[in-house]
matplotlib code that plots the C-alpha trace (Angstrom):
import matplotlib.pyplot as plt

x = [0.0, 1.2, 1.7, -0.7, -3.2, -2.7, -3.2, -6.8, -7.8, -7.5, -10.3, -13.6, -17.1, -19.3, -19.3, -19.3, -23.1, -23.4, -24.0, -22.9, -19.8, -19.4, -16.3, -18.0, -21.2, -22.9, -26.9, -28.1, -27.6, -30.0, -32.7, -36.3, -34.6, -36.4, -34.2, -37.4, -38.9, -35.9, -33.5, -35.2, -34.0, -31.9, -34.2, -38.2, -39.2, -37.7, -35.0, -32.5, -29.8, -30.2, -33.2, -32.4, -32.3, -28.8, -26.8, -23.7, -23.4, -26.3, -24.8, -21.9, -23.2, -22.3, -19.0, -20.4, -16.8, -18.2, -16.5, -17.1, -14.5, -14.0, -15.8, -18.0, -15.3, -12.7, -15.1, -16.4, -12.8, -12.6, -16.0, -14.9, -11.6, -13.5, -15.6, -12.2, -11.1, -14.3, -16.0, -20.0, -22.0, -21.4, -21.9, -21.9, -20.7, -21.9, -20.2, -21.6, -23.2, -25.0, -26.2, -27.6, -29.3, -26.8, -25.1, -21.5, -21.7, -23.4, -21.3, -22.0, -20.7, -16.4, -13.7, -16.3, -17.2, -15.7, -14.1, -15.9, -17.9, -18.7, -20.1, -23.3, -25.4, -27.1, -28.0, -25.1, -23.2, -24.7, -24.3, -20.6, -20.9, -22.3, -20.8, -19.9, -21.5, -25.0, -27.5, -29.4, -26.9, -25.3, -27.1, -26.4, -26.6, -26.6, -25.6, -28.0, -31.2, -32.6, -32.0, -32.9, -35.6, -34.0, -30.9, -32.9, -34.6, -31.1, -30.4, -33.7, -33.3, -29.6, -31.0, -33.6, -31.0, -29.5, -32.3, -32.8, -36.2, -37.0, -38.3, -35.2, -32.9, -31.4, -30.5, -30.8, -31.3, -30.4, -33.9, -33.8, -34.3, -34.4, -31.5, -29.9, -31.8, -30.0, -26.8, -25.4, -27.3, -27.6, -31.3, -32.9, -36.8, -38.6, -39.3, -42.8, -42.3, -39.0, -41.3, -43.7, -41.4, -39.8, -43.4, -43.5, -40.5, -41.6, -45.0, -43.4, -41.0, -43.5, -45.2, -42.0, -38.8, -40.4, -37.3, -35.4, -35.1, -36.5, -35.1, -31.9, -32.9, -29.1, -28.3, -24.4, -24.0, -26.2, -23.4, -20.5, -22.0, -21.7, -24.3, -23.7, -24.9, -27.9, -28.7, -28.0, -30.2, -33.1, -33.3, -32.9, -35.4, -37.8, -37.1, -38.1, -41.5, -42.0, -41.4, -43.9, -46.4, -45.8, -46.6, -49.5, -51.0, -50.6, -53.0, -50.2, -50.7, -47.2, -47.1, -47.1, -43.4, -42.1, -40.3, -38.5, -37.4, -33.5, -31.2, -27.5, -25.5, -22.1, -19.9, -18.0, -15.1, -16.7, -16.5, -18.9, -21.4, -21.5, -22.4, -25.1, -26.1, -27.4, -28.8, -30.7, -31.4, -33.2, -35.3, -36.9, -37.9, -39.4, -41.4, -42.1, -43.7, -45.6, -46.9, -46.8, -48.1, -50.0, -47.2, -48.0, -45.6, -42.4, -40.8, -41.9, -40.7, -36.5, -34.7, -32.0, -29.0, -25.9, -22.6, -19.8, -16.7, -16.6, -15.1, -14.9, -12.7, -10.2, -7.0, -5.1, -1.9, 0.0, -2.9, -1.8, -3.8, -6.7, -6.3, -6.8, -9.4, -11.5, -11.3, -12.7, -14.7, -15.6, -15.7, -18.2, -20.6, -20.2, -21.0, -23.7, -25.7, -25.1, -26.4, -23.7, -20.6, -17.7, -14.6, -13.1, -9.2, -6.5, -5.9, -9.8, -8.4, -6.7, -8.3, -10.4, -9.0, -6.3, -6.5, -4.6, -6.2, -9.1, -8.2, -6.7, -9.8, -12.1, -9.1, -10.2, -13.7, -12.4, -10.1, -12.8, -15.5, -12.3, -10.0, -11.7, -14.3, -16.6, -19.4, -19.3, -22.0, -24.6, -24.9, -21.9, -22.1, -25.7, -26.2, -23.2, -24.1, -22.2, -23.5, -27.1, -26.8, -25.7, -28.6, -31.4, -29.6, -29.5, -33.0, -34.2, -32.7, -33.5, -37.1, -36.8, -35.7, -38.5, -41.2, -39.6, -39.9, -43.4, -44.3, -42.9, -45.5, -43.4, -40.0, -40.6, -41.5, -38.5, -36.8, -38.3, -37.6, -33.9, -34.5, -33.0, -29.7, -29.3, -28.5, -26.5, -24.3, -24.5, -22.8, -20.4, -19.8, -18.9, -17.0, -14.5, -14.4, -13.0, -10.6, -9.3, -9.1, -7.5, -10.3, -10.8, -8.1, -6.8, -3.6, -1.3, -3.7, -3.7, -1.6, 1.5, 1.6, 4.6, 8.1, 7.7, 4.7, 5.2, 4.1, 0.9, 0.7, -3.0, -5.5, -5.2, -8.6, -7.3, -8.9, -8.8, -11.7, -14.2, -13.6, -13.8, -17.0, -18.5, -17.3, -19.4, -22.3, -22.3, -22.1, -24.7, -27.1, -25.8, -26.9, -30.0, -33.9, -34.4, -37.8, -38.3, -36.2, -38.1, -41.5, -40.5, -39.1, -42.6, -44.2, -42.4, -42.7, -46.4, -46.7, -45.1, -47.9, -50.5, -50.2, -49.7, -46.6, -43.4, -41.4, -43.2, -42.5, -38.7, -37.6, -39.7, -37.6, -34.1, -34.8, -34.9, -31.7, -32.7, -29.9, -29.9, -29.9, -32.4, -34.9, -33.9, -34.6, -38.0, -38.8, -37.6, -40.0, -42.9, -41.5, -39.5, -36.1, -35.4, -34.1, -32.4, -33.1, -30.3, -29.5, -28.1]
y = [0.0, 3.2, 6.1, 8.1, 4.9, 4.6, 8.5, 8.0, 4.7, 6.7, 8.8, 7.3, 7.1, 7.5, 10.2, 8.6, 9.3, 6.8, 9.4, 8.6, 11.4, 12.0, 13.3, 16.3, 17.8, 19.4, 20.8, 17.7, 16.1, 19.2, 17.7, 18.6, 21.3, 24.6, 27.8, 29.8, 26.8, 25.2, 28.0, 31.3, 34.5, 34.7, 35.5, 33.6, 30.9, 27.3, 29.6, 27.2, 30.5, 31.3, 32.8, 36.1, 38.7, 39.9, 37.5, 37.7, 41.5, 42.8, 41.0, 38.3, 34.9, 34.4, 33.4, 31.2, 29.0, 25.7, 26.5, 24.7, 22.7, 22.5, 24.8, 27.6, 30.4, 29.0, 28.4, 32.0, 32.9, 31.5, 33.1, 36.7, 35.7, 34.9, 37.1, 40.1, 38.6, 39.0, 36.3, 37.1, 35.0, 32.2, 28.4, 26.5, 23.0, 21.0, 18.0, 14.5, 14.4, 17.5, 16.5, 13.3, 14.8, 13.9, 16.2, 16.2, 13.9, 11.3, 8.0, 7.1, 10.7, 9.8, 10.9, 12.6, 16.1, 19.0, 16.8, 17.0, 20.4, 22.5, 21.4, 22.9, 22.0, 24.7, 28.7, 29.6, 28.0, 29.2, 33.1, 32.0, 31.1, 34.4, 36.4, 40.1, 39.1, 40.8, 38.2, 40.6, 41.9, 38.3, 35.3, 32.3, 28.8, 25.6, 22.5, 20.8, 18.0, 15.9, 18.4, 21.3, 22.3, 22.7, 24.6, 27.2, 28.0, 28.5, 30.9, 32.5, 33.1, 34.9, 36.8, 37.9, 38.4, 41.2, 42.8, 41.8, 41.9, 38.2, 39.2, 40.8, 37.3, 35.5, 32.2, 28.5, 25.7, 22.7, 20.3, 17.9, 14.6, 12.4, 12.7, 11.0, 8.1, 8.2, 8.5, 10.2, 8.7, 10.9, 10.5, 10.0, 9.6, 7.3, 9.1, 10.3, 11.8, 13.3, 14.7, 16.2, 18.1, 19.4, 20.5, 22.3, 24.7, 25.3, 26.6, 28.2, 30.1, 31.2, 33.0, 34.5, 34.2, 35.5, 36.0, 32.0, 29.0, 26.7, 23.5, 22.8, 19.6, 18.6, 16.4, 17.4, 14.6, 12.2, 12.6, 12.1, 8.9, 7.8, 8.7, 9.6, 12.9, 12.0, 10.4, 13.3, 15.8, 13.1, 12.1, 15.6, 16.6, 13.7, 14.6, 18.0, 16.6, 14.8, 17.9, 20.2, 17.1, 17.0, 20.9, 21.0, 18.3, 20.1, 22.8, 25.3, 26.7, 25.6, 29.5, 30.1, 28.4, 27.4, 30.7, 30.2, 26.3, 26.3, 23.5, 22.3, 20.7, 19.1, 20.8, 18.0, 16.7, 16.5, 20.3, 20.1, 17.7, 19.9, 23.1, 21.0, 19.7, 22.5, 23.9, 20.6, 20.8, 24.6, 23.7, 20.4, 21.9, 24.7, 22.5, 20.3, 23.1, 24.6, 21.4, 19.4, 21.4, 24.2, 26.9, 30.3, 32.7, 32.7, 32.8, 29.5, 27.7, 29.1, 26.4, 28.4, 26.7, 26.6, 24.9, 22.7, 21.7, 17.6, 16.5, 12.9, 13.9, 15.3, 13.5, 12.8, 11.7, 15.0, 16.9, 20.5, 18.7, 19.4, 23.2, 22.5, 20.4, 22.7, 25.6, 24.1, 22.5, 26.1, 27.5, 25.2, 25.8, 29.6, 29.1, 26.9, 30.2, 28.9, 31.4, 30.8, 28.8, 26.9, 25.9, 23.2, 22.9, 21.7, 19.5, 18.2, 14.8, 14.8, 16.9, 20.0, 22.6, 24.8, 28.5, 29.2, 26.7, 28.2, 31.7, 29.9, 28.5, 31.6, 33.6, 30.9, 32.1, 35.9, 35.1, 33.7, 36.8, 39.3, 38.1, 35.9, 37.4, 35.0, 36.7, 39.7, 37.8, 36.2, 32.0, 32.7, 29.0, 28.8, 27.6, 25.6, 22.2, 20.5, 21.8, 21.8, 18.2, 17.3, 19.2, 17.7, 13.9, 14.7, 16.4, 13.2, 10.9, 12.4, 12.4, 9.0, 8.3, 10.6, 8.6, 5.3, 6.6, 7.8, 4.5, 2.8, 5.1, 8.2, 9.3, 7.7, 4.3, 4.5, 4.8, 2.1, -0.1, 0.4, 1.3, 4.6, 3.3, 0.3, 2.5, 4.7, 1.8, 0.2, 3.8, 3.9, 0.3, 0.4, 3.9, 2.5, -0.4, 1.6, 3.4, 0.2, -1.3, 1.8, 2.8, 6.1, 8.0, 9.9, 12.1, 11.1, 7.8, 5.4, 7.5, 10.0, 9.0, 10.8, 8.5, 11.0, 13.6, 17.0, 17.1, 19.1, 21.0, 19.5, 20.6, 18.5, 19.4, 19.0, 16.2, 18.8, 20.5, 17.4, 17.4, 21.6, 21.5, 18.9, 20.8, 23.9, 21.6, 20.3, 23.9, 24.8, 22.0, 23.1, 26.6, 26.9, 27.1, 22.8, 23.2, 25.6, 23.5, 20.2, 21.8, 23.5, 19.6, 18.0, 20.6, 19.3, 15.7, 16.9, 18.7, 15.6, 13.6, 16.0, 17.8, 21.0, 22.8, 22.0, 24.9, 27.5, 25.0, 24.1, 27.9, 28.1, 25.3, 26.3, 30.0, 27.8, 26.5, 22.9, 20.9, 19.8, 16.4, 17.1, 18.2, 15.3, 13.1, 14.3, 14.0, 10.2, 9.5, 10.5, 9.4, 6.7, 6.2, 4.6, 1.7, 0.9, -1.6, -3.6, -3.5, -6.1]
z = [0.0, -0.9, 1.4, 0.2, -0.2, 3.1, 4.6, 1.9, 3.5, 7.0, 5.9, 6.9, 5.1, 8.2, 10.8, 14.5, 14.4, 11.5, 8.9, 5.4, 4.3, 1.1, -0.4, -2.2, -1.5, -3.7, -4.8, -5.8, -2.4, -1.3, -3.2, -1.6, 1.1, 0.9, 1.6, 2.8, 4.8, 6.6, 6.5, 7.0, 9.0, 11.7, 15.0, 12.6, 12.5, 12.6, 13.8, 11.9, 11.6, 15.4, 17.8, 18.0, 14.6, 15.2, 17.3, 18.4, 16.8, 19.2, 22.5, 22.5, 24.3, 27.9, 29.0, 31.4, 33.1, 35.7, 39.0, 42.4, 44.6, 48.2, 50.9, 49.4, 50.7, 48.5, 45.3, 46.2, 45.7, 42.1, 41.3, 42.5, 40.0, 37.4, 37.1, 37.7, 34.6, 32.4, 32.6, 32.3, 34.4, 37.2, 36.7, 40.0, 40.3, 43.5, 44.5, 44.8, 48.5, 47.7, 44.2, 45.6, 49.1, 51.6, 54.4, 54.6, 57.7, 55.9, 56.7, 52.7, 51.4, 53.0, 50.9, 48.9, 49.9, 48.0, 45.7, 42.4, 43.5, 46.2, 49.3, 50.0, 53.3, 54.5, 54.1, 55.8, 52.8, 50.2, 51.6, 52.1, 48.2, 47.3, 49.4, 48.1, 44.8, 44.1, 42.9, 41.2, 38.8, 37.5, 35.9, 37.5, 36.5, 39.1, 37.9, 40.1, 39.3, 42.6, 44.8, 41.8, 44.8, 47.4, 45.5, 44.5, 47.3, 48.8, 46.2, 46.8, 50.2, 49.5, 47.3, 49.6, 52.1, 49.9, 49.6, 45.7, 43.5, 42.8, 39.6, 38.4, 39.1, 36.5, 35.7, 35.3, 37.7, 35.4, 37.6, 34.8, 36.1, 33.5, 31.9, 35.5, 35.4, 31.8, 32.0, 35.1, 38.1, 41.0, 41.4, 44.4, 43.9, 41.4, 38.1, 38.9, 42.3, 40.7, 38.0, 40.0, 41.5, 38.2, 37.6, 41.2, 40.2, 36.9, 38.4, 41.5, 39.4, 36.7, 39.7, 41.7, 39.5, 35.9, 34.5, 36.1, 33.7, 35.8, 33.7, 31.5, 29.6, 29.0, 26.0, 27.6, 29.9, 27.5, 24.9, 27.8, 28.5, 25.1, 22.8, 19.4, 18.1, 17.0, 20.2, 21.7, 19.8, 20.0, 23.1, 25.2, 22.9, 23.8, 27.5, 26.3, 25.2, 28.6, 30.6, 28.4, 28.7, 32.4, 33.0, 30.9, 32.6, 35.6, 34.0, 32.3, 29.1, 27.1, 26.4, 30.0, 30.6, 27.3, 26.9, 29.7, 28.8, 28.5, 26.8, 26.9, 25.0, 23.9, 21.8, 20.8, 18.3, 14.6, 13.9, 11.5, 12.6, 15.9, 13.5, 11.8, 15.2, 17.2, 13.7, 13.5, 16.9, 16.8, 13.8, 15.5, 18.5, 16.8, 15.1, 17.3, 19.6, 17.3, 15.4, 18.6, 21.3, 19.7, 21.1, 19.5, 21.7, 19.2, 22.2, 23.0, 19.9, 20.5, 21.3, 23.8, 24.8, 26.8, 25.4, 27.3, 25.3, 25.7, 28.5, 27.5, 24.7, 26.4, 27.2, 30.3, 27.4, 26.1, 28.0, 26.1, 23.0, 25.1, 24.6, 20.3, 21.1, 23.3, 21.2, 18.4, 20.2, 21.5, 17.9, 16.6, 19.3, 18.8, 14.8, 16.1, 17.7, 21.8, 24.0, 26.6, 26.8, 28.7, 27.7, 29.9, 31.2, 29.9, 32.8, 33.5, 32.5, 35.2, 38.0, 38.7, 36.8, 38.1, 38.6, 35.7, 33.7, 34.3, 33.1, 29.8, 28.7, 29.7, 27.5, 24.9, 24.3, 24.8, 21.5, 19.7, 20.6, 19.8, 17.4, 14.9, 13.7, 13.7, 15.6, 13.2, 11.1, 12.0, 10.6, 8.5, 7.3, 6.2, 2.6, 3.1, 0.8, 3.7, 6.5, 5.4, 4.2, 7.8, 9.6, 7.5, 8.3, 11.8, 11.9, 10.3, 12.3, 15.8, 14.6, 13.8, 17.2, 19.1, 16.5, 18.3, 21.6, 21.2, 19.9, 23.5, 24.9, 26.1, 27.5, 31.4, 29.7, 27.4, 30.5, 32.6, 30.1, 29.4, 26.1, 25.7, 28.5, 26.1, 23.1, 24.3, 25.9, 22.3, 21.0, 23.7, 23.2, 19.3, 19.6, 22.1, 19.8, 17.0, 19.4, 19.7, 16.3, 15.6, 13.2, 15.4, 16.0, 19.2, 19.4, 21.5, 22.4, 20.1, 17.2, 17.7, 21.0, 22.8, 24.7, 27.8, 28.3, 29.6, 33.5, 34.3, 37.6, 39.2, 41.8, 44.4, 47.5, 50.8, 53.1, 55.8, 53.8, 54.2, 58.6, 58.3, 56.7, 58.9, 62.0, 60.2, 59.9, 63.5, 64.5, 62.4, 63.6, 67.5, 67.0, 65.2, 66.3, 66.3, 67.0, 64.1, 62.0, 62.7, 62.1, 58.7, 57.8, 58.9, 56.5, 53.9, 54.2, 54.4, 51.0, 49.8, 50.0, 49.0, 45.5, 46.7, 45.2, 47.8, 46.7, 49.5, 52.3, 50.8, 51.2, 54.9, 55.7, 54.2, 55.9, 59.1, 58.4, 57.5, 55.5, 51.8, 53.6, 56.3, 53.2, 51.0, 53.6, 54.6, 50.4, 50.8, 53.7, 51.2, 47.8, 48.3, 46.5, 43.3, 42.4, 39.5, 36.3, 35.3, 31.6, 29.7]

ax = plt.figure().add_subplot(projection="3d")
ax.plot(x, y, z, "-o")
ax.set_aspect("equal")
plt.show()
């Protein structure tokens, strides 16, 4: 074989989705696409070039960087940093104990706390989290699901604290649910308890937090867990459908909360296919909205979304790669029309990212907004043979996928079933596969792989953060009004079992001081927790 049969045969047919790739696109693969009907205007509808008329040149998206480690002073540290160095809005990451409804004291939650987030038990640390930082003048996002409930009513009561108007707070608590039982796993509650308290926020915030996304349906961490991009576009928006079908059962109009329904997404390796993907993405929603659900508010047929640069593809082997890889990554997601965006660390193979890893990849989106150019027009790559080709295949195939899940009767009994774990792990399955065969190549993995890597300072959390923030807790617990504290938590494990909304008697209780795990806890009395299908 020839060296330059060779470099050809490298080049494969089929994207990792499956799609067919041809070597040269052209009109004629464009056959039956409509300029007018699936393309449009920038800001109309399907909104296929983006939701708003002017993009990027009427405000650049969010430079939104996913912080949390340790005790909330030190991640309040990093915020205060972050934001010094221009970065436009706070994303909060909150470790594992207090993503899953457990205190810091919990014997199950050892080795755990601070390590993957920030530990969060009670009011006092969320106003250590916020300190000096005015809730009403920064949008705030909280990467948060089971405990979506309880995190915001934290926030809430800060924000009342300073004194802010709860109409004027922005944000995003990410409450969705079913994307755990998916593919992360920190649920608590079986799915139709957890739903019903999606539902709660969603009409608890319409009323007090006009201007809050109460939900982030997240095809992010569905695509981390080794969907392919199809996969990803179909079934976050098929968990989109079982949320809107959830809240109008509850008696809202969809115009009543659609507008304020966010996404997020991956932007992941396949520069293109990512373009094409949140594109494809935009238009199906929009459709599905209006045609679907009878939405007439514009507003309620966007498809807004937030972007993460792929963590899975990053490399712990020569780990400056990763800095290519996430600016790409970042670029595509920006040509895509995200709303706001993080750019992951170098070293988040590896660890939580550094200080200074940190500030490199905010600096990444800063060179893209103010060097490239690329935001100076809005869709530059529509009517692209390529690019339009690859939306209307991914369009077509998430459809095909939604069709599939409606015919299993719905999202929850997709999930009950293991139908929609099952082929994801079949993705996951066949892509590491081809890692392996060597069909699917990774720098500095399993091609140009490097004799001797360049070290790569690390963030390391100090154990002596875990027995500090107990203390705190035990102090907390010491201090407070018990007898306020257990009456507030009765309330709630009362509301449980009614169908009145929770949210009210989850801020009394946090306002009381009552723990994440205290709260939880009371919701498990009521709900129950879930137990997991095995899937072969």
């Amino acid at each position: 074989m020839t060296e330059s049969t060779k470099k050809r045969s490298e080049l494969k047919s089929a994207s990792t989705s499956g799609l067919p790739m041809k070597t040269v696109v052209t009109p004629d693969d464009l056959q039956g696409w409509d300029a007018e009907r699936d393309l449009g205007y920038p800001g109309e509808f399907p909104f296929t070039r983006g939701i708003y008329p002017t993009m990027y040149r009427g405000r650049l998206w969010t430079m939104r960087q996913y912080a949390g480690f340790g005790t909330a002073i030190e991640s309040n540290r990093r915020y205060r940093y972050l934001l010094e160095q221009g970065q436009t809005g706070l994303s909060v990451a909150f470790d594992l104990p207090t993503q899953i409804g457990m205190d810091s004291d919990h014997a199950l939650t050892q080795g755990e706390v601070g390590k993957v987030g920030v530990a969060i038990d009670s009011l006092e640390d969320m106003q250590a989290l916020f300190d000096g930082i005015p809730l009403e003048q920064i949008s705030t996002s909280m990467t948060i699901n089971s405990t979506a409930a309880i995190l915001l009513a934290l926030y809430v009561a800060v924000a009342k604290q300073q004194g802010a108007n709860l109409a004027r707070l922005a944000g995003t608590v990410q409450n969705d649910v079913l994307k755990e039982y998916i593919a992360r796993g920190t649920y608590i509650y079986p799915l139709r308890p957890a739903m019903r308290i999606v539902t709660d926020i969603f009409s608890w915030s319409r009323r007090e937090l006009p201007n809050w996304n109460p939900i982030s349906i997240s095809g992010y961490h569905i695509r981390e867990a080794g969907s392919t991009d199809v996969q990803e576009v179909a079934f976050t928006l098929a968990n989109g459908i079982a949320y809107v079908e959830a809240a109008v059962a509850t008696g809202l109009h969809v115009d009543e909360f659609a507008p304020q329904l966010s996404f997020f997404f991956n932007a992941h390796n396949e520069f293109l296919m990512q373009i094409a993907k949140f594109r494809a993405a935009r238009r199906l929603w929009a459709r599905t909205m209006r045609d679907r659900f009878g939405a007439r508010d514009p507003r309620s047929m966007m498809l807004r979304f937030h972007a993460q640069s792929a963590g899975s593809s990053l490399t712990a082997q020569q780990a400056e790669n990763n800095l290519a890889r996430v600016a790409l990554q970042c670029l595509a997601a920006v040509l895509g029309g995200c709303q706001s965006l993080h750019a992951n660390g170098l070293d988040e193979a590896l660890a939580l990212p550094t200080e200074q890893s940190a500030l490199l990849a905010l600096r990444t989106q800063q060179i893209i907004a103010h060097e490239t150019g690329v935001a100076n027009t809005v869709d530059p790559i529509a009517g692209s043979y390529a690019i339009e080709k690859l939306t209307n295949e991914i369009e077509s195939a998430a459809q095909d996928y939604i069709s599939k899940i409606d015919a299993l009767g719905g999202m929850l009994q997709a999930i009950e079933t293991g139908y929609v774990q099952m082929e994801i792990q079949k993705s996951a399955y066949e892509y590491q596969q081809a890692i392996e065969r060597g069909e699917q190549i990774v720098v500095g993995v399993n091609r140009f792989q490097a004799e001797k890597g360049q070290p790569i300072p690390t963030m390391l959390i100090d154990p002596e953060i875990e027995r500090s923030q107990i203390a705190r807790l035990n102090a907390l617990r010491a201090r407070r009004d018990a007898a306020k504290s257990r009456a507030a938590l009765e309330e709630v494990e009362r509301r449980a079992r009614t169908s009145e909304n929770l949210m009210p008697a989850i801020l009394a209780a946090v306002e009381v001081y009552a723990t994440v795990g205290e709260i939880s806890d009371a919701l498990r009395r009521a709900f129950g927790e879930y137990q997991e299908s095995v899937v072969i």
